[in-house]
N, C-alpha and C positions, 0 to 999 in steps of 0.2 A: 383398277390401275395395273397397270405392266411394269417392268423396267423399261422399255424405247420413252416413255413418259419424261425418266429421267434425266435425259441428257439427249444436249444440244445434239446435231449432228458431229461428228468426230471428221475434220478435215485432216486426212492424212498427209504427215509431214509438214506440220506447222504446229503451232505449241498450243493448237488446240487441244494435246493429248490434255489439256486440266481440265478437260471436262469428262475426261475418263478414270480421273483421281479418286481414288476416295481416301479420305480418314478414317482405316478401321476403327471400329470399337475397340478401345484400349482402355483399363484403366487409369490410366497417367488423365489429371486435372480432376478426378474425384474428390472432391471435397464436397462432405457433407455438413449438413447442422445437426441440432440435438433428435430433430424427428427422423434424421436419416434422409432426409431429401434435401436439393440440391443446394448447396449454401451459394452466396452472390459470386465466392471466388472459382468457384466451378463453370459459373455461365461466362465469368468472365475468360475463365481458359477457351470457350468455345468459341464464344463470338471474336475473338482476337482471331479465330482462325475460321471462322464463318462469310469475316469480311471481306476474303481472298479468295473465296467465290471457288473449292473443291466443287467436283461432282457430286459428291455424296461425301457425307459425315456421318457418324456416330456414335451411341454410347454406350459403351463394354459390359458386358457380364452384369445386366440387369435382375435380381432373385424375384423368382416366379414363384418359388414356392416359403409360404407362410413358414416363420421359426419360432418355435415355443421359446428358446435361449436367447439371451440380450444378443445384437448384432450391433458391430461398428461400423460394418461393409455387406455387402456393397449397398448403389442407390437399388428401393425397390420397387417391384410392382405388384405384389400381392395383395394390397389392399386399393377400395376405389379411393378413400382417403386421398393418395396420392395424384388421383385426374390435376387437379386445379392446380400444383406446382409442376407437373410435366407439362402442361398447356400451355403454362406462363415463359415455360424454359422452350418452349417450342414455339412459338409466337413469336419471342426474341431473337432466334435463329434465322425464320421464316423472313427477317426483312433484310435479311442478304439474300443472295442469290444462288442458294444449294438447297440442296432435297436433304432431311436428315433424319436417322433412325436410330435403333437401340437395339440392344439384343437381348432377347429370350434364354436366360440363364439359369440352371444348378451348379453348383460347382461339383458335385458325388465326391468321391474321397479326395477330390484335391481345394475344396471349400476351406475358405479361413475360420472355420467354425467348429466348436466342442460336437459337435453331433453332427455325421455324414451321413447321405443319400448313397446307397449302392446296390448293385443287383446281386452281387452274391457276399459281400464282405472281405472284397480283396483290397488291401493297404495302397495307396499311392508308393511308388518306387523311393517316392522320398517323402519326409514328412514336411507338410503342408503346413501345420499351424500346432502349436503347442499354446499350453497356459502355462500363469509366474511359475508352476511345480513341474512344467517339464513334461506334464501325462499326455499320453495319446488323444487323440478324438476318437469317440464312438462312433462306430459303424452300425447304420440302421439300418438291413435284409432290407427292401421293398418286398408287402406281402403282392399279390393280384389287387387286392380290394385299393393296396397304396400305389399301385403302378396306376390305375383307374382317376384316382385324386389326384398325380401331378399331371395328367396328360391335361387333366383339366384344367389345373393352377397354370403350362406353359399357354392351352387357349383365352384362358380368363387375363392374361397379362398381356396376350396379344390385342387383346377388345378396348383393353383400357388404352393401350399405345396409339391404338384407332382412334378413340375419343379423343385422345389430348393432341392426336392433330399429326402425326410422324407421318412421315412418307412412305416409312422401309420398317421392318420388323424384321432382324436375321435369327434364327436359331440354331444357338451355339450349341455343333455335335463335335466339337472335336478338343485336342488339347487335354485329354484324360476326363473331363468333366464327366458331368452324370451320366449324358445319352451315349458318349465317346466309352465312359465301360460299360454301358449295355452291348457297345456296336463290338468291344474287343473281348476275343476269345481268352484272353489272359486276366480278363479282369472280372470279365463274365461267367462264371461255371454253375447257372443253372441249369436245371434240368425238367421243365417246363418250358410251355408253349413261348418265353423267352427268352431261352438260351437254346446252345447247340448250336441249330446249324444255321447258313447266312441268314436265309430269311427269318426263322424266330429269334438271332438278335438284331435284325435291322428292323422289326415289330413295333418297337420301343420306339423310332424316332418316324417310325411311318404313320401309325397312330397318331403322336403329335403332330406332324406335319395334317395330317387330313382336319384333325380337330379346328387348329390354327384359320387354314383353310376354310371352312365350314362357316367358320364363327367372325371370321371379318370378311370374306368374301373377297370382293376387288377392291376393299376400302384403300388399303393398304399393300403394297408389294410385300411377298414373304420369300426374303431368301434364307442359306442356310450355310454356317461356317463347318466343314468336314474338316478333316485328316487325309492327306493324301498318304500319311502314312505316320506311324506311332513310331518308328525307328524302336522298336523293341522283338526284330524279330518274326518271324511267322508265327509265334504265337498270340500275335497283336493284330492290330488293324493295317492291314498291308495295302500297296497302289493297287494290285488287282483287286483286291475287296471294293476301294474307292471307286474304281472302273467300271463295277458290276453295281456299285449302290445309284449312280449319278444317273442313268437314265430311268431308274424307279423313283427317284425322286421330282426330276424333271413330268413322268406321267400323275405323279400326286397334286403335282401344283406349285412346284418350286418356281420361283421366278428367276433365280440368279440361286449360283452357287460362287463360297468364295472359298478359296482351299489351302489352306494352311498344314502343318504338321505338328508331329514331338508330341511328347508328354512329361512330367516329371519322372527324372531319374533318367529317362530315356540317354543314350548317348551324344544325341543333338536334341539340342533343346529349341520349343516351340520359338522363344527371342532368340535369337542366334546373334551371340556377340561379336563381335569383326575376327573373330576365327574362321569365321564361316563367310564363302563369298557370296558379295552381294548377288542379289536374284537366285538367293540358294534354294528357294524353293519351287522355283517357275518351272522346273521340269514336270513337277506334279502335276500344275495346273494344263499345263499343252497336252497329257496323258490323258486329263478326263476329257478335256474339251474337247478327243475326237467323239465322245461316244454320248455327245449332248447337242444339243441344240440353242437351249436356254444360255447367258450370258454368264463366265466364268472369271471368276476374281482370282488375281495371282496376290503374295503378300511375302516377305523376309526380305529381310536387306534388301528394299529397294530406294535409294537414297537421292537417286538422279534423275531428272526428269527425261533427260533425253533417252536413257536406258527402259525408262515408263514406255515413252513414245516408241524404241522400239520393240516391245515388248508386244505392245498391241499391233504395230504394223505387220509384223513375221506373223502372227498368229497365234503365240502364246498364250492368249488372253484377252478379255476383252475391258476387264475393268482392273488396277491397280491401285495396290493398298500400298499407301505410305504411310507408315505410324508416325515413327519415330522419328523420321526428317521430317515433318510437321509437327513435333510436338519440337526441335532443334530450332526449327524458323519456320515460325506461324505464314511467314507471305511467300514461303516457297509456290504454290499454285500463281498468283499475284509476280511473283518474282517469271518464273516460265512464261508466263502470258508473255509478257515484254523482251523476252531473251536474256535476262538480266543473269544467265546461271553461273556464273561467276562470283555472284552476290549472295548467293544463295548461303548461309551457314552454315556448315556440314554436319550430318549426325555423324558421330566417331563409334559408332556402334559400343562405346564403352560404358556399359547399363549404367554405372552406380547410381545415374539421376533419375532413371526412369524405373526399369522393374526391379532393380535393387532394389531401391529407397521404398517402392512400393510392399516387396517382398518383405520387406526388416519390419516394417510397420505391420503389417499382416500378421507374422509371427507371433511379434508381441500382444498381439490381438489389440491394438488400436484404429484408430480409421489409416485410413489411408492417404499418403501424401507421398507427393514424386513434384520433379526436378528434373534437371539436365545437364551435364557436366559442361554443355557450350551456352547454354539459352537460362541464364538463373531465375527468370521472369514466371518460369513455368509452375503454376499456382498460385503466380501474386501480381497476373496481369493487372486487377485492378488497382492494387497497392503501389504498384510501380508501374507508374505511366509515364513511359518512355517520350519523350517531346523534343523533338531535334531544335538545336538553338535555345534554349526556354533561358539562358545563361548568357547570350549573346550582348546584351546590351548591360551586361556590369563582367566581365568577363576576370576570370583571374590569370596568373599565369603559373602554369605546371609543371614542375618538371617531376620527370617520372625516372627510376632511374634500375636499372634491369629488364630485360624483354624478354623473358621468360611469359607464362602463360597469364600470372597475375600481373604482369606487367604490361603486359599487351591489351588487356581486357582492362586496366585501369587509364591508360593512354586513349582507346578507343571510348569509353563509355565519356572520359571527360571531357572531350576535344567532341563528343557526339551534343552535350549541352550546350557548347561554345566556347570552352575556355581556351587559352594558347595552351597547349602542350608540345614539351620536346622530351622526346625518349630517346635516354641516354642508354646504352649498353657496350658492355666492357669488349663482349668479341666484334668480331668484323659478320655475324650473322644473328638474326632474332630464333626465338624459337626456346631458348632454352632445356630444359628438360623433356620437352614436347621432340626435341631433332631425337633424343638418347631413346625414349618408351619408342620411338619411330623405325627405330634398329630393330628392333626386338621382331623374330620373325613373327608372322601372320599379324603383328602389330602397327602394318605403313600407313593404316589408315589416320592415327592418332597427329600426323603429321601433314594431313589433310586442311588443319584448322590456321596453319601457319601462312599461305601466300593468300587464306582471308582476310586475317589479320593483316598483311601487308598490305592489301590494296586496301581496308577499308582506314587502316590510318592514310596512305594516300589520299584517299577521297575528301578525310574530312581536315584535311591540312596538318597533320600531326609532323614535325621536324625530329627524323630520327636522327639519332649522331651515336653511326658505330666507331669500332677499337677506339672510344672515350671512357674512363673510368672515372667518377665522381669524384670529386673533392673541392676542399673552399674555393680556390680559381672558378668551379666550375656554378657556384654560387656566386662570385663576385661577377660574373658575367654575364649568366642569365638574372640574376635578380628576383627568383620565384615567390608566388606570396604560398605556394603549397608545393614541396614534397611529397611524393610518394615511395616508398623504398619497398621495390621487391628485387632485392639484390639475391633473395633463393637462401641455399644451405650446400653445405660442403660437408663429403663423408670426415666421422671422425675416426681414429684410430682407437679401438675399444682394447687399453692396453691392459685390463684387467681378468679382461679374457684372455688376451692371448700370452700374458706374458709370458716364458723365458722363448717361446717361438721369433717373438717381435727378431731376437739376434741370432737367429738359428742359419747358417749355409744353405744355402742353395736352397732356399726358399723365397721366392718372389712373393712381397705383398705390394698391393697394389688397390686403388680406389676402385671402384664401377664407374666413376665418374671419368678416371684418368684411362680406364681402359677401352669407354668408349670415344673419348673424343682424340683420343691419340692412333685409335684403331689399333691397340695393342695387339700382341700375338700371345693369350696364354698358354703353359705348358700342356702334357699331356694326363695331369693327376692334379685338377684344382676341387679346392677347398672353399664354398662360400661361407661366409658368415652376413647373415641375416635372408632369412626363409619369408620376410613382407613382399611385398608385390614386386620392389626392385630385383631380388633376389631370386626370386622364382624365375624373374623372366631371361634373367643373363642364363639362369641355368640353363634354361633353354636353347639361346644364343649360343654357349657354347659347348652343347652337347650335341657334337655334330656325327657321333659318331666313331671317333677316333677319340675323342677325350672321355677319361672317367673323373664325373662330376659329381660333389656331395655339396648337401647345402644344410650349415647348421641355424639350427634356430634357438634363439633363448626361448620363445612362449609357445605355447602347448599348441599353437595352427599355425599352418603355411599359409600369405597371403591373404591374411583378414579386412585389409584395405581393397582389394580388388574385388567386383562387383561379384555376387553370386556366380552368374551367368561366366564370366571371362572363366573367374576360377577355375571354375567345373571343367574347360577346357583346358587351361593350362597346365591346373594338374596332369592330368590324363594326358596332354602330351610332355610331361617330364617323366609322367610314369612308363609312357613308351620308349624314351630315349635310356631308360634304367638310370635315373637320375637317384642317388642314395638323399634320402633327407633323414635326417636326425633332429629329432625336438628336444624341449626343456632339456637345452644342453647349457651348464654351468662355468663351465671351464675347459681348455685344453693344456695336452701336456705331451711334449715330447720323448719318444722314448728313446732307447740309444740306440734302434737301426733303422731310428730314421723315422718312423711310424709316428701319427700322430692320432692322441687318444679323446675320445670324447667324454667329458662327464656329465652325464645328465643326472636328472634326480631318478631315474630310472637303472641307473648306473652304468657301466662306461662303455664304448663302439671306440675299434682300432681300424682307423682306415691306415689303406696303402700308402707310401710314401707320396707325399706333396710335392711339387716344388711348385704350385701359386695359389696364392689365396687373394680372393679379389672381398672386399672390405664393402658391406650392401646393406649393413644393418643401422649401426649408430649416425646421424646425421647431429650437425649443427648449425643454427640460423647463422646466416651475415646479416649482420645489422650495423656496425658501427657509421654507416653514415650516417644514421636517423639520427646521432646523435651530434655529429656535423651539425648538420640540417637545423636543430633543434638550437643550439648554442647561437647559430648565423641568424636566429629570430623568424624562422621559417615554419608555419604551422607545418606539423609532419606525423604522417601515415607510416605505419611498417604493415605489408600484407604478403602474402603466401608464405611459402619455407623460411622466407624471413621471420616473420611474425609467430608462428607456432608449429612446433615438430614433435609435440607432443599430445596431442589428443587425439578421436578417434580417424577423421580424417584427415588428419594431415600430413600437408605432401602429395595428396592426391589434386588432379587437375579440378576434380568435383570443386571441392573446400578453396580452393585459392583464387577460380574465375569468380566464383559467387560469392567470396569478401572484398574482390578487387571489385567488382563491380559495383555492391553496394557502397561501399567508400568513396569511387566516383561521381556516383551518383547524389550522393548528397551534397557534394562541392559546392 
């Protein structure tokens, strides 16, 4: 079998480009059972998106190689055990209309596991996976005799992907994993026939590649996921390495290369969160693909189909990887076929529901489970089967009242079963806190989700009523047999921090709330207080340069609500704008020229004179209508910022679509 096998012909300039799609291999919908193989909610993540008839599918970082240590991740193929539920999971897929495959994995020092694969014993840039004590993983040297045994465990996992029926087998060299630090000189430093120079570390993945080859023949296509580049430097895996490996692999027997980047730690990372622009990585892929012939997979931020289409038409590429906007809206391919891209759900590149939530769970060394800050269905397709109308014929009436993100998303999901819904919001514009995080630079995408939300309450009849603010008239009028109240939360004034400042001259305090929606002008010496995701990001916002900005925090991390992934950027560009932050700070105290002093438990920082302090930390719910609502005999709901502003997520879009929703949903 070849790749031409796999796809229809590709009519250029027509939304044929979905047959040029693929669903990389991702972790996101891994759920497993007690043997490690695929539990029903896993198949059902697939087949929701099998039914929409991608090019190609697949499934992520499959372990090839046997583990002496309990494992909670990933699914595997080390043993034949495994044939008869890969068969089963492949058969199911098989009666939609895509080709589907899986990928040939180690993870080497970036595995969620107590004991690492590596060629010379060098650490991942970041740590990987801890246990409840916080200790390192061991690092296991590969001898010759153990380089010998995995090339065999990556062929033997390939034979078994043949049996159980896959189309496609990719093998994962890139992303820091095992074969990616054989391939990279910084991670690489032996001194044997497999380190040094290009060709004895490219040894390691050529070998597997021939084995691979050998041992299923044409049963199966065998492509290969590279690095166009580690972003760590010339002392890593660089685009000319990639340039120089892609036609030795193409003569071994590659069938398709798909080309990816990063590694942990790196300063772009392999998900690249909406810091980074979309098609951040298709440079790399148009580089190799002059000096190949076989078919080349581009992947990052690519969220839009029309941008798919022309990706492939210029020449950049021949096949495109959509993760994450399929894992956002399962009928994205389904949706394109038709023109319907307007419909489509946007990924907001903002991880916390996919390789967050994956990442956090990995850590703690449990399995793995991921999400989506837009699509909450994501690992409970089958638990939550969505059914348009199913409500229609006993219908209720709703009113919803805030149109904020959990307002929107509970408007939308109930008016999506049948019920009447009218969403009531106080400004004359929806969106809520989704317009404020929209300001925030390299952040416009998260305001992407907003004229969805508009047209799909349009569609499904939802009666919105701006500049109306709730109260009994507005109950006496609509007459609802259900409430919903996501009326949000309002910064508070933390006057036990600040006090004698609160009355201090020539000092501007001022909300983030009130400074963004008024378009304030702060001075040139601001003071934040609160170092969480909101905080972090105004600092950004207004660290343009001309201002000197600090940002104080009571708890001991900046922006622990914000996905890994964003984090690691936003940090880094606060660190560049010389953004001062101060943690486990306790108190402030004015001093008499003017200065204001920080006390931490670490003890005290004298910043320069202030004159504004914008207010980013302490928030409070609004809720008093629920209790309207509640008195007038209205069953009634409180969800997002309303409902809880104190646990781990909350406040975050993640936590507030995916209570509105499920609350809808049950109506």
């Amino acid at each position: 079998m070849t790749l031409k096998h796999l796809f229809q012909p590709l009519r250029v300039g027509t939304m044929e480009i979905a047959n040029r799609i693929m669903m990389p291999g991702m972790a996101a919908g891994m759920v497993l059972d007690d043997d490690g193989e695929a539990a029903p909610a896993m198949l059902g993540y697939y087949l929701e998106r099998a039914r929409n008839r991608p090019g190609m599918m697949g499934i992520g970082a499959a372990a090839v190689v046997p583990s002496r240590l309990p494992r909670s991740n990933p699914i595997a193929l080390d043993d034949d055990r495994h044939i008869p539920s890969l068969a089963a999971f492949v058969e199911a897929v098989h009666r939609h209309d895509t080709k589907f495959g899986i990928q040939l994995w180690d993870g080497g020092n970036q595995a969620g596991t107590m004991e690492q694969l590596s060629p010379s014993g060098v650490p991942a840039n970041a740590r990987a996976a801890v246990d409840t004590t916080g200790a390192a993983p061991t690092l296991k040297v590969l001898t010759l005799d153990d380089i010998r045994e995995v090339v065999g465990h990556y062929a033997a996992g390939a034979v078994r992907c043949a049996k159980a029926g896959f189309d496609f087998v990719e093998i994962h060299a890139g992303h820091g994993y095992l074969i990616s630090n054989f391939l990279s000189p910084y991670f690489n430093r032996r001194t044997d026939h497999y380190g040094g120079s290009f060709e004895n570390r490219t040894r390691f993945l050529v070998e597997i590649l021939r084995e691979v080859r050998a041992r299923v023949a044409d049963r199966v296509v065998v492509g290969l996921k590279i690095n166009g580049d580690d972003f760590i430097g010339d002392e890593g895996w660089t685009l000319a390495d990639a340039c120089r490996l892609a036609p030795v692999l193409q003569r071994e027997g590659a069938d398709y290369l798909s080309v990816s980047a990063g590694v942990m730690g790196a300063p772009r990372l392999t998900v690249p969160p909406l810091y980074e622009k979309q098609g951040c990585f298709a440079d790399l892929a148009a580089e190799i693909r002059k000096h190949v012939t076989i078919p080349v997979a581009t992947v990052g931020r690519i969220k839009d189909p029309l941008m798919a289409d022309e990706l492939v038409r210029d020449g950049t590429a021949d096949i495109v990887c959509m993760g994450r906007a399929m894992i956002a809206d399962p009928e994205l391919v389904e949706k394109a076929r038709g023109g319907r891209i307007a419909d489509i759900r946007p990924c907001l590149a903002e991880c916390r529901g996919c390789i967050d939530q994956q990442m956090r769970t990995i850590m703690r060394g449990e399995r793995i489970t991921s999400s989506c800050i837009v699509n909450p269905r994501v690992s409970r397709e089958l638990e939550c089967a969505d059914i348009a109308g199913e409500k229609k014929d006993r219908p209720k009436r709703v009113l919803v009242v805030g149109a904020g993100c959990a307002g929107l998303e509970a408007a939308r999901r109930a008016a999506f079963s049948g019920h009447h819904v009218v969403l009531c919001e106080r400004r004359g514009w929806i969106g809520g806190q989704l317009r404020f995080a929209a300001m925030m630079p390299g952040r416009g995408e998260i305001g992407d989700i907003v004229p969805w939300y508009e047209r799909q309450l349009a569609q499904l009849g939802v009666e919105l009523r701006l500049n109306r603010t709730a109260d009994p008239a507005l109950l006496s009028d609509l007459r609802p047999d259900v409430v919903i109240v996501a009326t949000g939360s309002r910064p508070a004034v933390p006057q036990a921090l600040l006090g004698p400042i609160l009355d201090a001259p020539g000092i501007e305090i001022v909300t983030a709330d009130d400074l963004l929606e008024q378009r304030m002008i702060a001075g040139d010496n601001v003071l934040i207080l609160g170092g969480d995701q909101i905080g972090m990001e105004i600092a950004d916002y207004l660290a343009d340069g001309r201002r000197r900005v600090a940002v104080a925090e009571t708890a001991a991390h900046f922006a622990p609500k914000l996905a890994l992934n964003d984090r690691w950027y936003l940090i880094g560009r606060t660190i560049e704008k010389q953004v001062k932050r101060v943690k486990n700070v306790r108190a402030l105290a004015l001093q008499a020229a003017g200065e204001i002093e920080l006390v931490t438990t670490e003890g005290r920082e004298t910043l320069p004179v202030i004159d504004t302090i914008v207010l980013a930390n302490e928030r409070r719910p609004e809720r008093g209508f629920a209790e309207t609502a509640r008195a007038a005999g209205c069953e009634t709901h409180v969800i997002g910022d309303a409902a809880d502003m104190m646990s781990e997520d909350s406040g975050t879009i993640f936590a507030n679509i995916a209570q509105a929703y499920d609350v809808a949903r049950r109506l």
